[in-house]
N, C-alpha and C positions, 0 to 999 in steps of 0.2 A: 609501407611495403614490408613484407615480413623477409625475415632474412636468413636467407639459406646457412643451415647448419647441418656440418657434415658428423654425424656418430657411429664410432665404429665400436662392433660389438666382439667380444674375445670373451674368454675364460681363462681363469690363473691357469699357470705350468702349460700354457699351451702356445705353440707357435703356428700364426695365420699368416697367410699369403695374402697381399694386397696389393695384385697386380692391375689394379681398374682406380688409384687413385689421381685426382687431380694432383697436378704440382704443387698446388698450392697448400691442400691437406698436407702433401707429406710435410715440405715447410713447415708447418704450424708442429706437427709431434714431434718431428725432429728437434726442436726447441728445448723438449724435455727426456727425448730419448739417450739412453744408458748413459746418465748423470744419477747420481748414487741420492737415496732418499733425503737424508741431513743437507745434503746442498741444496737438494729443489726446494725446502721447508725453508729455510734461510731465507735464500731468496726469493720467496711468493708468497707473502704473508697470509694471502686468501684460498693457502695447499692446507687442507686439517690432516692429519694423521692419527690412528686410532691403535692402541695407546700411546701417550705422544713422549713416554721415556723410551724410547728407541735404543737411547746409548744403553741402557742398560739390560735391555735384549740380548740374551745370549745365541741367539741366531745371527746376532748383526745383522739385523736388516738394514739398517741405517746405513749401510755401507754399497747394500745391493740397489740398483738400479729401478725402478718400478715396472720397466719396459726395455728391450734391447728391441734398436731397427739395425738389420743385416741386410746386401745386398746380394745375391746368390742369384748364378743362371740370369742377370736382368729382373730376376724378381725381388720384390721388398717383402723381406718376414719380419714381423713382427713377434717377438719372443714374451710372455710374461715371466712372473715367478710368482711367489706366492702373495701375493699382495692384491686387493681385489678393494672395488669400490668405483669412482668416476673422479677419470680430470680433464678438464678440457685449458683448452688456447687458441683465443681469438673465436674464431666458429668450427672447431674443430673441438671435438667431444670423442674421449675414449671412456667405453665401461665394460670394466672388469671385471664379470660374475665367477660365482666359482666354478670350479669343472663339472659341478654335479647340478647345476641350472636347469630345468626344463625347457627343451627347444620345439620351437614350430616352425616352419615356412610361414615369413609375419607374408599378411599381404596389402595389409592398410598401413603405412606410415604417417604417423602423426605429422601434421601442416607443417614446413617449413623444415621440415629438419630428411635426411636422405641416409641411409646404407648402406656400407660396402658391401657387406657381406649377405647375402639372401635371408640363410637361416638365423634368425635372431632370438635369441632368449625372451618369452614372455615374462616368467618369474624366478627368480629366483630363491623357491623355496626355501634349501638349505643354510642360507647365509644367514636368511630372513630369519629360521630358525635356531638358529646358533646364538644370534643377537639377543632375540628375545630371553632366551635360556641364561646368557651372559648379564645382559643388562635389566633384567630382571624384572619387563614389563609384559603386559597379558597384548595379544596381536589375535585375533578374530579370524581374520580374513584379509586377504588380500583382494585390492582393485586398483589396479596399475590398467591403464591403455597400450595396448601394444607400443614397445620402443621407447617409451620414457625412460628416465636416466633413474628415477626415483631417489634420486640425491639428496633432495629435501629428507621422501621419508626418512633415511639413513638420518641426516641432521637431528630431525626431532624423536628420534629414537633412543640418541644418546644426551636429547636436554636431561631426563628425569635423574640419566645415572648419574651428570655433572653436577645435577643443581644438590643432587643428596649429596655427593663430595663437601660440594663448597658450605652448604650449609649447615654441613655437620661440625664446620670450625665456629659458626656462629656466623650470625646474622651481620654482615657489613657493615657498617659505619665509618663518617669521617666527617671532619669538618667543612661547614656550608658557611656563606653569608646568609645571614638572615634579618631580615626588615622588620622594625614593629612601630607599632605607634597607640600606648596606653601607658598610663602610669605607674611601670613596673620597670625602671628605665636603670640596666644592665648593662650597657655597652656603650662606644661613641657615639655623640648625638649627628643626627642629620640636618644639620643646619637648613640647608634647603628645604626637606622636605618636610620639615619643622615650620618652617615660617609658610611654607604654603597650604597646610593642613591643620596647623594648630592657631590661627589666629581668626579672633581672638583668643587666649588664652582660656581653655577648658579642663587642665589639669593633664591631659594626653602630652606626651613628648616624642618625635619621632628619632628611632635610633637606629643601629646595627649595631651585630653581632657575633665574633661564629662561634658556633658551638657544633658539638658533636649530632649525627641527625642519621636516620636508616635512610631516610628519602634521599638519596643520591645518586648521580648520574649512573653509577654501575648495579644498583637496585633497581631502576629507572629502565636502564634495557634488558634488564630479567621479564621485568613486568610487561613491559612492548613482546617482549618475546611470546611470555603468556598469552598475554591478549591474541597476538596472531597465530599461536595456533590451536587454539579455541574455535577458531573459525575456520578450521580445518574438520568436515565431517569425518573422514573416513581415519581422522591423526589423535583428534583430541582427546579419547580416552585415555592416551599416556598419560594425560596430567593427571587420574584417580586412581590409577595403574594400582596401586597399593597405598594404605594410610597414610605414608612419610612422608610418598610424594604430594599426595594430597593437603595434608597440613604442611609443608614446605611451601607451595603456589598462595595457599590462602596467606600465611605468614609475609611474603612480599607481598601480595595485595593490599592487608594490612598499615604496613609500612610504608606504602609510597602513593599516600591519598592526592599529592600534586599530578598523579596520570594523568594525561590528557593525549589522544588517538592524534593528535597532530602537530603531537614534538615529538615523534620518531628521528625526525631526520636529524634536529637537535640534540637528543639522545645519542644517537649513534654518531654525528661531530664530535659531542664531549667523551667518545671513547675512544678515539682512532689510536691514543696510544696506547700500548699491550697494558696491562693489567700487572705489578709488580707489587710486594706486600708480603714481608718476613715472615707473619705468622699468616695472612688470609692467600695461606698458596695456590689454593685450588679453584680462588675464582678465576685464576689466570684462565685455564683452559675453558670454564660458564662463559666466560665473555666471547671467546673466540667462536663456542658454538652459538651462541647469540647475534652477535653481527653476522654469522654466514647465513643463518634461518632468517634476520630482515633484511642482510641484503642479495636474498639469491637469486631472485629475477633480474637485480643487476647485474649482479655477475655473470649471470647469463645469457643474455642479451646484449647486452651494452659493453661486451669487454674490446677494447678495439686497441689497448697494447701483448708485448709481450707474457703478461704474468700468468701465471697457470693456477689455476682453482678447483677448484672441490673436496672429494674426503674422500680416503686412501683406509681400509681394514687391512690389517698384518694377519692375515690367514691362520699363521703358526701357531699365534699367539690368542686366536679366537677358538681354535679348534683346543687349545688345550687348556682354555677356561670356560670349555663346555664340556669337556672331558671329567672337571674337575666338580662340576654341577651332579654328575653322575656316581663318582670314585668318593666323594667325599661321605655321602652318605653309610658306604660298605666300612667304614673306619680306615681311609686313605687320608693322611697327609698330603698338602701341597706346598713344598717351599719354593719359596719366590725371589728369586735374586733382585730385582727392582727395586723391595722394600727391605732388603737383608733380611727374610724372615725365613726361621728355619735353616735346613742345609747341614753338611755335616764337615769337619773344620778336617784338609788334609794332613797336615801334620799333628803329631800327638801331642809337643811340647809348641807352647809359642816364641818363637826367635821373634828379632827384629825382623822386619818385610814379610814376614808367613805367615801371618794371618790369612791364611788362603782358605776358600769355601767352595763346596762344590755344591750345584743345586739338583737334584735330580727331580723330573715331575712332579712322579708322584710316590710316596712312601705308604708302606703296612708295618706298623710293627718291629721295622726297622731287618724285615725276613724279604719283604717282596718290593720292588723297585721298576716301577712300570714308565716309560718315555713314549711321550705325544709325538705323532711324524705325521706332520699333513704334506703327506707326499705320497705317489705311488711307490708303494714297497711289492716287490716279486714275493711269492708266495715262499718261495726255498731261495730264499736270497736275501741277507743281508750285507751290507755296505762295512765298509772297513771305519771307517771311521763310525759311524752307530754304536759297530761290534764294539770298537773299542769304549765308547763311550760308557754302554751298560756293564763290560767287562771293568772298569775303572769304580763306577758307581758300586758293584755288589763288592770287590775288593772292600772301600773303605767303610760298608753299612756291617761288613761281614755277613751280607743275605746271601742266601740260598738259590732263590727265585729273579731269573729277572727276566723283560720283556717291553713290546714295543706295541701301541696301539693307533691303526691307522685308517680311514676311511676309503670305503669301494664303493665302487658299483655294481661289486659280483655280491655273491649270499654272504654274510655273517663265516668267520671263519675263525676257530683254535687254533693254532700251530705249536707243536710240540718241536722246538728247531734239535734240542738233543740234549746230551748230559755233558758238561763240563770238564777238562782234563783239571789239576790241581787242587783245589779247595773244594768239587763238586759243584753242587746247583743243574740250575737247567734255566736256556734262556727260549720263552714263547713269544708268537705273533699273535695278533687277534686284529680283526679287521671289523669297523664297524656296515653294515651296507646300509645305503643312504638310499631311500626307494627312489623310483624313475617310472617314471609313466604314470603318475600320479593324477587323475581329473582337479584336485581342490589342493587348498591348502591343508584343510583339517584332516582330507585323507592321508596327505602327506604327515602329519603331525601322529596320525594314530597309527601308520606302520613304522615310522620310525621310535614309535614309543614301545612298540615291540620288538623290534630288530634290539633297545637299548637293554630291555627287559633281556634278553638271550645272551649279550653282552657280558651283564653284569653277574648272570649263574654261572659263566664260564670261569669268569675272572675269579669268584669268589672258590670254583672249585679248585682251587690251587693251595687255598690254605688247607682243607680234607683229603688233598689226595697227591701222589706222586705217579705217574705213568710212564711206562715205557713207550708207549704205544707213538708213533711221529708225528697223529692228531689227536683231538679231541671233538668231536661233532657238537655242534652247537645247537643245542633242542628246545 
């Protein structure tokens, strides 16, 4: 009997009405609703979060909620922020596309699973696009079915960026037992399996031994990983994606010749605990996307306690390392508070405790000072805290230039917001437009490759030119 699953569809920063829910739905999200991200990660160990230093997020998301449920007038709203991706509880499935999704009136619902909402997102281009941009693999086309969660794709999108993490520290290893039985005898003997294989006496001796080996259980579910999604038509070019990736899959292949398709489940027993290793840090997070990609039709299907599952993108933080895909090229800096890289120190002398750093986006030259806001911004309106934010940043760069860049849905936009009292400068807007009403993917790819194109002439007019003017048209 196939079993009714409820998926309710939303986009970040947006707040839905879901006044036609069963009681029991709402139960099930209430479970996770406005409890702040670090606690739900804690405790749900099958919640991913993308990128998973959070704490070190200058947004604090980690702090914000994924979801807020409000009760107003009798009705239940449901609130996002900017956080996008799928989580579901029990048979209760939420997914978060972004606000710039392409929408249809679905009219087929796939088997088994139900709608609150009418209009539902077919694809979402953007996200889809951002990712690719970010994580640095080639995406064709899309082929989703109406109303799938496409949660997987999302999983195996970020194997190839993990698996180049982890295995840029080097190739795994640890100590195995291992069996032998020839004349080359290294370790303690196996009396048993000595007198039952070696007699009469032929010069063989059976032993054990451990030594250090690749073939091991956390190499072991890379490869199960490979393997399943290889057999994914419309998935598996990620793994040729680019040469690294390429010779990184063939290198585990390599190395873990005991594979065999029906010790998955054994594989993924000998991993259930997290993944810990002073210098090999970053298989932590290969493993965790490893066990969600085999086991995600368990998870989805089969979940019949409390815990909440799937993978969660930080918006902020996608939008402004695809910004960065763009800016880097025109000779923009980007420093990064996460890895302490970059940044500019506020005090001139170092005291005790002041070692203090401030991170700004993205830097020119140490003249121009531009911050990502994946938010709606008003066109003649910025926010106090912003203002202050960039007004703080050009202070201590001593730039001239500063400005904010943020995604619409209207045209491509300059703004000239004015000229500064004290020190001078001038602080602008630029808005990227993310096209809408798109028939494909690729059309979708080729206007937003020009909408970037217009963009990035704007931006660069700033080092050649100063205007009084309150805009700048975007051509």
């Amino acid at each position: 009997m196939t079993r009714l699953v409820m998926m309710i569809v939303t986009t970040d920063n947006t707040a839905l009405e879901l006044t036609a829910m069963d009681q029991v739905y709402k139960d099930n999200i209430s479970l996770i609703a406005n409890k702040n991200i670090s606690e739900l990660v804690k405790a749900n160990p099958d919640l991913l979060i993308f990128p998973d230093y959070l704490k070190d997020n200058e947004d604090d998301i980690a702090s914000e909620p994924i979801f807020e449920l409000t009760l107003s007038d009798s009705k239940i709203i449901l609130t996002t922020g900017n956080v996008m991706g799928f989580i579901g509880v029990q048979n209760t499935q939420l997914k978060i596309q972004s606000r710039f999704a392409q929408s249809v009136i679905d009219e087929a619902s796939d088997v088994g699973t139900v709608t609150n909402n009418q209009e539902a997102s077919i694809e979402d281009y953007f996200l889809h696009y951002m990712l690719q941009k970010v994580l640095c693999f080639n995406l064709f086309d899309l082929k989703h079915s109406r109303n799938q969660t496409n949660v997987f794709d999302f999983l195996v999108y970020l194997f190839p960026y993990l698996l180049k993490k982890a295995l840029s520290q080097g190739l795994y290893k640890e100590y195995q037992k291992k069996t032998y039985n020839d004349s080359n005898l290294k370790g303690a003997i196996d009396i048993k399996a000595h007198l039952q294989r070696n007699l009469p006496f032929r010069g063989s001796v059976a032993y054990r031994v451990r030594e250090h080996s690749f073939d091991n259980p956390l190499t072991q579910l890379i490869r199960h990983t490979i393997e399943l999604i290889k057999q994914k038509p419309n998935l598996r070019d990620v793994l040729h994606s680019d040469s690294e990736t390429l010779d990184f899959v063939n290198l585990i292949v390599q190395h873990t010749p005991s594979y065999h398709a029906r010790g998955q489940q054994t594989v993924i027993n000998a991993n259930r605990k997290p993944f810990v290793h002073p210098y090999f840090t970053e298989y932590s997070g290969l493993q965790k996307i490893c066990l969600q990609i085999l086991r995600h039709d368990g998870l989805k299907y089969a979940k019949n306690d409390d815990k909440a599952y799937g993978i969660l993108f930080d918006g902020a933080w996608i939008w402004e390392e695809y910004l960065n895909t763009l800016l880097r090229d025109i000779g923009f800096k980007h420093p990064t508070n996460n890895n302490r890289k970059g940044g500019i120190k506020v005090y001139a002398q170092k005291f005790s405790g002041n070692n203090v750093r401030r991170y700004p986006d993205f830097v020119k030259d140490n003249r121009i000072i531009l911050d990502a806001k994946y938010k709606r911004m008003k066109d003649n309106h910025i926010s106090r805290d912003d203002l202050n934010q960039i007004l703080s940043y050009l202070f201590l760069y001593r730039a001239n230039i500063g400005g904010y860049i943020a995604p619409t849905v209207d045209d491509n936009l300059a703004l000239n917001m004015g000229v500064l009292n004290g020190f001078g400068g001038s602080i602008h807007k630029f808005k990227l437009a993310i096209p809408q009403q798109v028939a494909s993917y690729q059309a979708f790819k080729t206007a937003i490759t020009e909408n970037e194109a217009k963009l990035i002439r704007a931006i660069e007019a700033l080092s050649f030119e100063q205007s009084d003017d309150d805009s700048l048209a975007i051509s």
